[in-house]
LUMKEBA-109420 format. One line per 8 residues: their letters; for each residue x negated, z, y of C-alpha. Coordinates in Angstrom, 1 decimal. Layout:
<nodes>
a = X,Z,Y; ...
</nodes>
This chain:
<nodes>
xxxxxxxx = -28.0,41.7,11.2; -24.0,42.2,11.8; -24.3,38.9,13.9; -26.3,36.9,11.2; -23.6,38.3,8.6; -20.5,37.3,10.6; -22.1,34.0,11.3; -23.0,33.5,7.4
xxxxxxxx = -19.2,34.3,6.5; -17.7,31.9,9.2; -20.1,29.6,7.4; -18.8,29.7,4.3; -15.3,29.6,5.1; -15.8,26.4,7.6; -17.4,24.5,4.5; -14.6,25.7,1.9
xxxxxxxx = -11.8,24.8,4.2; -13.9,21.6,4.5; -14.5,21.0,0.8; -10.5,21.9,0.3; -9.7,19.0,2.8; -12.2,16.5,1.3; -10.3,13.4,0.1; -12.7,13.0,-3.1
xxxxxxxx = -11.6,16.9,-3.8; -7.8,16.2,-4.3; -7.3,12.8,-5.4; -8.0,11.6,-8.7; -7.7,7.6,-8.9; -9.0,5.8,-12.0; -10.5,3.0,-11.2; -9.6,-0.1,-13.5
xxxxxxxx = -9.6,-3.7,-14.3; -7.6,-6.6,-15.0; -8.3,-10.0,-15.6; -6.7,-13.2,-17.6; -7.8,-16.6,-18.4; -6.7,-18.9,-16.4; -6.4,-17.0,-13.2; -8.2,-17.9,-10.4
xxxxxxxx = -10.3,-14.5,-10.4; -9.9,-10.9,-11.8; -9.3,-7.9,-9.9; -10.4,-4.2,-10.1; -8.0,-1.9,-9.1; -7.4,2.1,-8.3; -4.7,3.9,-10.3; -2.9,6.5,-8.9
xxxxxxxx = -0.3,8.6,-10.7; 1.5,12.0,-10.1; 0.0,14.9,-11.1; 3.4,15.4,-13.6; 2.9,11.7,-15.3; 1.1,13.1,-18.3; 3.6,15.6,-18.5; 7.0,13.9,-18.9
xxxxxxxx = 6.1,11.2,-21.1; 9.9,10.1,-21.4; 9.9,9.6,-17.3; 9.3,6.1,-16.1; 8.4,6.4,-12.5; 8.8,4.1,-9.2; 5.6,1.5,-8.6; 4.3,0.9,-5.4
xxxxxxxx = 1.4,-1.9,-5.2; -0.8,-1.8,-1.5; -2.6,-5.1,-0.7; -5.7,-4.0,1.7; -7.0,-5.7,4.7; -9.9,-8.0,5.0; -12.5,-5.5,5.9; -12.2,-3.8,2.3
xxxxxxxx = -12.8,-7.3,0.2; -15.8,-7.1,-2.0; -17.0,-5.3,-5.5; -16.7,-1.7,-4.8; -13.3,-0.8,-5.8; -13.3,2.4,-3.7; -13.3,0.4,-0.6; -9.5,0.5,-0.8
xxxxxxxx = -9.6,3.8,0.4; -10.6,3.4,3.7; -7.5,2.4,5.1; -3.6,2.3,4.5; -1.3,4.4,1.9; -4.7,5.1,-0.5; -6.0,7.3,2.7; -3.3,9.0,2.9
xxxxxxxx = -2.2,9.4,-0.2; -5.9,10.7,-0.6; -5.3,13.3,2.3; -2.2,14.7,0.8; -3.3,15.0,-2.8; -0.4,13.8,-5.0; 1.9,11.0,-5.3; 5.6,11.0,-6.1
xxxxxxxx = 5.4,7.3,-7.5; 2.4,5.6,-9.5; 0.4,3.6,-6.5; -2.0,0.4,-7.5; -4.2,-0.3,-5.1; -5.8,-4.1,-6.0; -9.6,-5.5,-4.5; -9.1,-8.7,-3.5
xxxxxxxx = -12.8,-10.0,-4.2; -15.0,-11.2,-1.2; -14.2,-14.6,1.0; -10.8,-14.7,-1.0; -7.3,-14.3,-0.3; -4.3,-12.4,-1.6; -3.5,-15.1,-4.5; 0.2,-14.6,-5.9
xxxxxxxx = -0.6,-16.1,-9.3; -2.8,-13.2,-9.8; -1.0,-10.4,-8.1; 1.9,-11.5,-10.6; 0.0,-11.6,-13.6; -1.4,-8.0,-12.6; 2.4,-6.4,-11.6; 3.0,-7.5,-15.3
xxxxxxxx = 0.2,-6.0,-16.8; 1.2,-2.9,-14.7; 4.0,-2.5,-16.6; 3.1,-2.7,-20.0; 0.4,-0.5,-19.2; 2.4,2.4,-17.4; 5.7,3.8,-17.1; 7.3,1.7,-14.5
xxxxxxxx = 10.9,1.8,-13.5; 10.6,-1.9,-12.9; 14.1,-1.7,-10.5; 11.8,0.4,-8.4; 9.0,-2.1,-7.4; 7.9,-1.5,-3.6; 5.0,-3.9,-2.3; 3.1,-2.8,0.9
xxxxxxxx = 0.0,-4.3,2.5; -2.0,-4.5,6.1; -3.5,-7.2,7.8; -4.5,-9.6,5.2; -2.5,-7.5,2.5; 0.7,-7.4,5.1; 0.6,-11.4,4.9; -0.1,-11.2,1.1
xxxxxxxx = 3.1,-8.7,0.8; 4.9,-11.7,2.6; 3.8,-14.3,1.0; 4.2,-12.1,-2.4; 7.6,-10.9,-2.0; 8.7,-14.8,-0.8; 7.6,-16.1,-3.9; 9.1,-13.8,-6.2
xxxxxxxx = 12.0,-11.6,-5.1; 13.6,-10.5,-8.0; 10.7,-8.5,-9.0; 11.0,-6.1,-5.7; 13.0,-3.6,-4.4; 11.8,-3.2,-1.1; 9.0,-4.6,1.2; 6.6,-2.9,3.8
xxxxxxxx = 4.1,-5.4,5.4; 2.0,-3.9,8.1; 0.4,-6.5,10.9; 1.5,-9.3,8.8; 3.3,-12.6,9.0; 4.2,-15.4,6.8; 6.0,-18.8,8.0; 9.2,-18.3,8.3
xxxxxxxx = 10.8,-20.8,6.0; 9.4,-18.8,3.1; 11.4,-16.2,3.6; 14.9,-18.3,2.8; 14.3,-16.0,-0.9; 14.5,-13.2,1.1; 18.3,-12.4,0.9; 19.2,-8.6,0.1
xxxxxxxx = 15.8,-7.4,0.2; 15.1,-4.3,2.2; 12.2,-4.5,4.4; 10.8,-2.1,7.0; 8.3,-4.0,9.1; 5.4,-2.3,11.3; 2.9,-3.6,14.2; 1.2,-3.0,17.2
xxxxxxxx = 2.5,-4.9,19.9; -1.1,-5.3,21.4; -2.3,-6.1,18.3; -5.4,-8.6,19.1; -5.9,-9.8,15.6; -2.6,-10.5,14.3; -0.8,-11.6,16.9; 2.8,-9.6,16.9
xxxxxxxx = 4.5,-12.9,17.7; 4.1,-14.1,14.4; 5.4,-11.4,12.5; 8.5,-11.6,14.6; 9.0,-15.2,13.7; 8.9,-13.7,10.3; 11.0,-11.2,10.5; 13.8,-12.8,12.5
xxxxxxxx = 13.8,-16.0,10.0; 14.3,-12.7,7.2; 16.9,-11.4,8.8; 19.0,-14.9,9.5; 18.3,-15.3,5.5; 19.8,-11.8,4.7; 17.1,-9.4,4.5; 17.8,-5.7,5.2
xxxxxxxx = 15.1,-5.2,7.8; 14.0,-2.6,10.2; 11.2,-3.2,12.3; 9.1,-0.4,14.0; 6.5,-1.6,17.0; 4.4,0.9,18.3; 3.8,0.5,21.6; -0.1,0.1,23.4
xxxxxxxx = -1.1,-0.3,19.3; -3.8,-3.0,18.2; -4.7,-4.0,15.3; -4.9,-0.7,13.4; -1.1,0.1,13.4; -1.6,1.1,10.3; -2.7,4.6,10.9; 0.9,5.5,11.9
xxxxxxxx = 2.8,3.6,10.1; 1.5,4.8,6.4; 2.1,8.2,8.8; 5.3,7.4,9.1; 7.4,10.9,7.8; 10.6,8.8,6.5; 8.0,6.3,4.9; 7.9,7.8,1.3
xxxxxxxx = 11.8,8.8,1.7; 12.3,5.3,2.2; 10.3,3.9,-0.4; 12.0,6.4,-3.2; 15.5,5.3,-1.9; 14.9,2.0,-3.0; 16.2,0.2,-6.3; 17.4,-3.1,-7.3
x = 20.6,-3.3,-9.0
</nodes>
């Protein structure tokens, strides 16, 4: 009888310790939607906010927008949270910044047009310190952060692509804009070659880059680098003039 006691208390306290941990528990995104005519397709999207944004309703708060891989394409918006800064963000619970977390919809890519249309929406919509804009993305979303932040610069304040790449010659807008770069250097699906093409052609253009490669790493580099202690630090640090 003690036995089966002891054994029903250990029980309980394995499954509370595992309901306490459960990312569904503590985080609380709203999923959302935005779409425009004359865009080449909508986009749902997760919502993230600090647990002190309904609070402080004079506060305007730093933005960060995460562009997912290819594996979470599709019509269930929760997908996002499989990988990147929603997973962790999800496993610690709160959020110093609002974090927007886009679908791209199946056999698409990252399309700037929309992306822009959405990051103004975004900020109509909440209270954005738009000289605090931080775009992030792996895989596909790490060449869509590229190809994102090439286009239109002065809407940015910093840059984190993860196993990405874009050609080089985009990145002549690039001057000033602080960048902190991440990949695997075995990295079987997006070769590490190109991103350094990328990033040295940022750096020759005036980019403040730093560039972590994580040795014996493939493809999913993106488990440490979101991971990274110094990443949020670095992400609050930064602000356009």
């Amino acid at each position: 009888m003690r036995l089966a006691l002891l054994a029903s208390i250990l029980c309980l306290n394995l499954c509370a310790a595992e309901f306490a941990l459960s990312p569904d528990v503590k985080a609380k995104p709203q999923a959302k939607h935005f779409e425009k005519t004359g865009l080449a397709y909508a986009l749902d999207f997760l919502a993230y906010t600090p647990s002190s944004y309904d609070k402080d309703t004079a506060k305007k708060w730093p933005l960060v927008i995460f562009l997912h891989g290819s594996g979470e394409r599709g019509s269930q918006v929760n997908l996002v949270r499989k990988n990147g800064l929603p997973f962790e963000l999800d496993r610690r619970g709160d959020t110093p910044y609002i974090m927007i977390a886009p679908q791209c919809p199946a056999n698409t890519r990252w399309d700037v047009d929309v992306l822009d249309a959405l990051l103004t929406d975004l900020i109509k919509s909440y209270r954005v310190d738009e000289k605090r804009v931080v775009i992030t993305g792996l895989s596909l979303g790490g060449m869509g952060s590229w190809e994102w932040a090439s286009a239109h610069p002065e809407r940015f304040a910093g840059m984190i692509p993860v196993c990405g790449r874009v050609d080089p010659a985009k990145t002549i807008s690039l001057k000033g804009m602080p960048i902190w770069a991440f990949h695997g250097d075995k990295d079987g699906a997006v070769k590490i070659e190109g991103h350094i093409a990328a990033i040295e052609a940022a750096k020759k253009n005036g980019a403040e880059v730093k560039f972590t490669v994580y040795p014996g790493v493939g493809h999913n580099s993106w488990e440490k680098a979101y991971a990274e202690p110094e990443l949020e630090g670095w992400i609050l640090a930064r602000g356009r003039k």
